[in-house]
MIDOSE-1310 file (N, C-alpha, C; in nm, 2 decimals, decimal comma, always signed):
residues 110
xxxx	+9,62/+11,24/+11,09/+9,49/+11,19/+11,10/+9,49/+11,04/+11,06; +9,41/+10,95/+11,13/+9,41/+10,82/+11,08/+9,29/+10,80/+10,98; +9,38/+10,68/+10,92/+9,28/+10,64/+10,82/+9,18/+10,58/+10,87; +9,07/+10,66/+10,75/+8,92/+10,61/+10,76/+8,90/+10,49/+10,73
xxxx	+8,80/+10,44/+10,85/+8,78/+10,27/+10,84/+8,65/+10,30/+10,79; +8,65/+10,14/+10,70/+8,57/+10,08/+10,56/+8,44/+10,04/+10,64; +8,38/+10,08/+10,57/+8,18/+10,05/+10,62/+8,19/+9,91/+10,50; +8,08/+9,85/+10,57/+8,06/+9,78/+10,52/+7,99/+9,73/+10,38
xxxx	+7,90/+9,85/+10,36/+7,85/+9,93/+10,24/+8,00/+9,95/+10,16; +8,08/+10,06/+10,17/+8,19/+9,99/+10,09/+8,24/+9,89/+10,04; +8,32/+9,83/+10,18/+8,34/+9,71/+10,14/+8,25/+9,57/+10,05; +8,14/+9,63/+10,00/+8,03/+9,55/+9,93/+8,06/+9,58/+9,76
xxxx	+8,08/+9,75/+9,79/+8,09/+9,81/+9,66/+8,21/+9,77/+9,60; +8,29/+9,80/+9,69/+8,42/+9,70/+9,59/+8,43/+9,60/+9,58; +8,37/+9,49/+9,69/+8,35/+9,35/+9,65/+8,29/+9,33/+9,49; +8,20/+9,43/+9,43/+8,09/+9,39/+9,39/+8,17/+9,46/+9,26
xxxx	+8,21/+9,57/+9,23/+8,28/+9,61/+9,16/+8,44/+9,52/+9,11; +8,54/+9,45/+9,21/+8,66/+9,36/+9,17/+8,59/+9,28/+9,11; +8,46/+9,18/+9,14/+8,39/+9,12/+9,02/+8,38/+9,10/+8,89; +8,34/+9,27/+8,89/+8,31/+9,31/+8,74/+8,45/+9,34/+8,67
xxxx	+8,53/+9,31/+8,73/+8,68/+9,34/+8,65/+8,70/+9,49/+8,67; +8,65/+9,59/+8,78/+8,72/+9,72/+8,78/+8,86/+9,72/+8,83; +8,94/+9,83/+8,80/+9,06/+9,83/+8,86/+9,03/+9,90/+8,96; +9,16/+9,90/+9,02/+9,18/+9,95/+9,21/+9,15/+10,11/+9,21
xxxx	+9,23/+10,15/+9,08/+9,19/+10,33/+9,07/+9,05/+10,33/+9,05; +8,95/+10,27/+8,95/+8,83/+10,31/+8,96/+8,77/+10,28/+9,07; +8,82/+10,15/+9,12/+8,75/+10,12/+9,29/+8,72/+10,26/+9,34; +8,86/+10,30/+9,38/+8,93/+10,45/+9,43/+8,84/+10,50/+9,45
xxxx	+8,85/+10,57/+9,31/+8,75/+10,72/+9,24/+8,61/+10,64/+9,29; +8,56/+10,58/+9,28/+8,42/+10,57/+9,34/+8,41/+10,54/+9,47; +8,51/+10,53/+9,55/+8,48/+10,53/+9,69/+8,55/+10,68/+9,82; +8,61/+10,70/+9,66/+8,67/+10,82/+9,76/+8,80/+10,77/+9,79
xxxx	+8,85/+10,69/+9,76/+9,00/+10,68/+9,84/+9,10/+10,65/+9,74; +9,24/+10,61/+9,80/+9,31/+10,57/+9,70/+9,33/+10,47/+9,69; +9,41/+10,44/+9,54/+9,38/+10,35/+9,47/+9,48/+10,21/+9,57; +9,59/+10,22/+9,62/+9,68/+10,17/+9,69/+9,59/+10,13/+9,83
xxxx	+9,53/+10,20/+9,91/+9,42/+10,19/+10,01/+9,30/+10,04/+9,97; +9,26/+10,06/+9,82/+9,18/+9,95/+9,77/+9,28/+9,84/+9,78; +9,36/+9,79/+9,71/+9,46/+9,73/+9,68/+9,47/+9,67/+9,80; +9,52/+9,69/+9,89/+9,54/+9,64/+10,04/+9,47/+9,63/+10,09
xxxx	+9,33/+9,69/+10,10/+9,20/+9,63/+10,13/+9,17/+9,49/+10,07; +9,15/+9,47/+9,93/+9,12/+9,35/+9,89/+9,22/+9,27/+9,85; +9,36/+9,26/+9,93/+9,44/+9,18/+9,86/+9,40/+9,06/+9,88; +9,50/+8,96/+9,78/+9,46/+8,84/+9,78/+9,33/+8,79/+9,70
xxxx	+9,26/+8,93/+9,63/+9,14/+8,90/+9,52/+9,21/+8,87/+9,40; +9,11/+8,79/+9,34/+9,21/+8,71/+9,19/+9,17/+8,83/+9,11; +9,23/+8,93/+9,09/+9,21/+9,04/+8,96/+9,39/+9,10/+8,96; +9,39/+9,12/+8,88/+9,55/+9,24/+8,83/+9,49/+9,36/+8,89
xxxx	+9,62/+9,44/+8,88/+9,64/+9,57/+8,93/+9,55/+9,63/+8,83; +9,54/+9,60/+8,69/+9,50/+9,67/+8,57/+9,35/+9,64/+8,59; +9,26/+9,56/+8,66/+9,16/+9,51/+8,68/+9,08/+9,39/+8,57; +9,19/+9,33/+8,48/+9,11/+9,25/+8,49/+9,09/+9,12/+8,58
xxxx	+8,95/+9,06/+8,52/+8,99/+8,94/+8,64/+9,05/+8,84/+8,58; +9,12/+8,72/+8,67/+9,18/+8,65/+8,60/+9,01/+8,53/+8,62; +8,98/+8,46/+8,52/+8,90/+8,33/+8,47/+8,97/+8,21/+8,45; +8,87/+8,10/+8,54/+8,93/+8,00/+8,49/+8,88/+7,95/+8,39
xxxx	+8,95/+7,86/+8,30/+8,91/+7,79/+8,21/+8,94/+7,64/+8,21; +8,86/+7,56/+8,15/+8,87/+7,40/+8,16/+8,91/+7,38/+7,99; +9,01/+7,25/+8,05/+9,10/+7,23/+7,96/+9,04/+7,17/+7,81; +9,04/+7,17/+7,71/+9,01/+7,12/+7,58/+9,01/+6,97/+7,56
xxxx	+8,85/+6,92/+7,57/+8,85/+6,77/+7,56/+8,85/+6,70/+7,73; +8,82/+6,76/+7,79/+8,73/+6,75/+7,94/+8,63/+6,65/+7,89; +8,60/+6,55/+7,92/+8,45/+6,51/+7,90/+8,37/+6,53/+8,00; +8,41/+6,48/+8,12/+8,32/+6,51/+8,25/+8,41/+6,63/+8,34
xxxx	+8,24/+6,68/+8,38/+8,34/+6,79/+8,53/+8,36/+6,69/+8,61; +8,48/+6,75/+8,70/+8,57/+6,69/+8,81/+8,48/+6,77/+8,91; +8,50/+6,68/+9,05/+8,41/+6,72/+9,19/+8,50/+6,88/+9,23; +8,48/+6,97/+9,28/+8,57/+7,08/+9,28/+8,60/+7,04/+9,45
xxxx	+8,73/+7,04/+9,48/+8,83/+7,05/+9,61/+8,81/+7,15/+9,64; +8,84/+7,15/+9,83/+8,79/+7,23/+9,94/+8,92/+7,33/+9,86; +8,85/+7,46/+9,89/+8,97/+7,60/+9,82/+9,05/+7,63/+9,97; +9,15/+7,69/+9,95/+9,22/+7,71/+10,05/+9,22/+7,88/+10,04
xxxx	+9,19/+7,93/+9,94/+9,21/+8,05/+9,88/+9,12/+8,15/+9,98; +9,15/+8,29/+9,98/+9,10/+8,42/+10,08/+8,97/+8,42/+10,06; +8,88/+8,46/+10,17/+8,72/+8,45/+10,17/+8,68/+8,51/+10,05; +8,59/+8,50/+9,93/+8,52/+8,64/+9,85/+8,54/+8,76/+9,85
xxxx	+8,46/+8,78/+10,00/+8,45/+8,88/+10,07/+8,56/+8,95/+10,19; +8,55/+9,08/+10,13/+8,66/+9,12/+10,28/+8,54/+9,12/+10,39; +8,58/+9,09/+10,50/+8,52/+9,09/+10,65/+8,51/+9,26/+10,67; +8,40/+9,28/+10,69/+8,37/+9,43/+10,79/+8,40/+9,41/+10,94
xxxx	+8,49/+9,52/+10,96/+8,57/+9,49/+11,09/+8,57/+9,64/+11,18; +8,58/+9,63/+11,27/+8,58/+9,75/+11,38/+8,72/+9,78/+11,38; +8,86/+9,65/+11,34/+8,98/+9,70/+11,38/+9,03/+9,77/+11,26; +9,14/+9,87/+11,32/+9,22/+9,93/+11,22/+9,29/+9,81/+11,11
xxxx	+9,29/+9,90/+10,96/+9,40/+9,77/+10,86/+9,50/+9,70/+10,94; +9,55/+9,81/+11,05/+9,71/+9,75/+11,03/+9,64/+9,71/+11,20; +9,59/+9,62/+11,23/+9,57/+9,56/+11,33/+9,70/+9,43/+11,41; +9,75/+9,37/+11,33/+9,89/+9,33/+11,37/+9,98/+9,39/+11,44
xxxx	+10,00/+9,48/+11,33/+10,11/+9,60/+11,40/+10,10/+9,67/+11,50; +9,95/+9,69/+11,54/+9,92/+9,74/+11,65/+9,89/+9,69/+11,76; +9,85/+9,58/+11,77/+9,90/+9,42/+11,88/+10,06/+9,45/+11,90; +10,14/+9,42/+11,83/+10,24/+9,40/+11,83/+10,30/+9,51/+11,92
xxxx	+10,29/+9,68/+11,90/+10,30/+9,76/+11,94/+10,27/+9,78/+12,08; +10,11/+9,68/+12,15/+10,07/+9,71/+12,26/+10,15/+9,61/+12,35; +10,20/+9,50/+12,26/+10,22/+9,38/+12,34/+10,38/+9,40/+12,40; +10,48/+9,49/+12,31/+10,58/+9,56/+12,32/+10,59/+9,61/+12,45
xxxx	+10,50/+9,74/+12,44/+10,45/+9,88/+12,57/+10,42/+9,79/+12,68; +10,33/+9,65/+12,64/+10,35/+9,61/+12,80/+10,43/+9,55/+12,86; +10,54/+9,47/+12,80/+10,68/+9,45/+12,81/+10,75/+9,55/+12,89; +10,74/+9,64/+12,83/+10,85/+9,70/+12,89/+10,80/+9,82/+13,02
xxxx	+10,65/+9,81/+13,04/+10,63/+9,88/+13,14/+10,65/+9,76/+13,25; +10,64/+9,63/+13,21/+10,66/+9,53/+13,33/+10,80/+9,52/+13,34; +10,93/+9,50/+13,29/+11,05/+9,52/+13,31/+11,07/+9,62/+13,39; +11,04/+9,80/+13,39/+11,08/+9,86/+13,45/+11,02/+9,88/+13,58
xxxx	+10,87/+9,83/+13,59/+10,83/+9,83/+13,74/+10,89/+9,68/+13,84; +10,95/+9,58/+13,74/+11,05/+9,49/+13,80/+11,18/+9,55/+13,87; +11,27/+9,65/+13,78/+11,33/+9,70/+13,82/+11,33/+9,79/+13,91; +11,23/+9,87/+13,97/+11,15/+10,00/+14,01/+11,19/+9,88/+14,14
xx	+11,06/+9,75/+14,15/+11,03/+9,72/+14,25/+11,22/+9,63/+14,32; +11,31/+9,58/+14,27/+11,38/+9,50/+14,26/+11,55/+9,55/+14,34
């Protein structure tokens, strides 16, 4: 059976929950899934496995804030998406299958 794809109501809850410093298992247990499933859903979120988050802090004896630089860092939010997680893999897969149906109708025709 394939895995169930993330509503976007989910994906809010655990946005809204990695915030609050939950970890991936409580993500889990409140969404129904597992905890490794969260994990890989929001990777690239600034929290530990253990959930907390990490905070920045400014350094001691700052006098003025500095202008903040364009972040390069993963959106907030995960994107609500219609494709499966492993959507690479499964390009890759299709892009394979058509390879090689066109090689043997080359050879078929050749």
């Amino acid at each position: 059976m394939p895995p169930r794809r993330w509503t976007t109501e989910e994906l809010e809850t655990a946005n809204i929950m990695m915030g609050e410093g939950a970890s991936f298992s409580d993500i889990a247990k409140k969404l129904d899934r597992t905890a490794s499933a969260v994990e890989s859903k929001l990777k690239g979120k600034k929290a530990s496995s253990s959930g907390a988050a990490v905070s920045k802090s400014k350094p001691v004896g700052d006098p003025a804030p500095q202008p903040e630089k364009a972040s390069t860092t993963t959106p907030q939010y995960a994107p609500a998406s219609d494709e499966p997680d492993d959507e690479g893999g499964a390009t890759m897969k299709y892009i394979v299958g058509a390879v090689i149906v066109v090689v043997i109708i080359w050879l078929v025709m050749s």
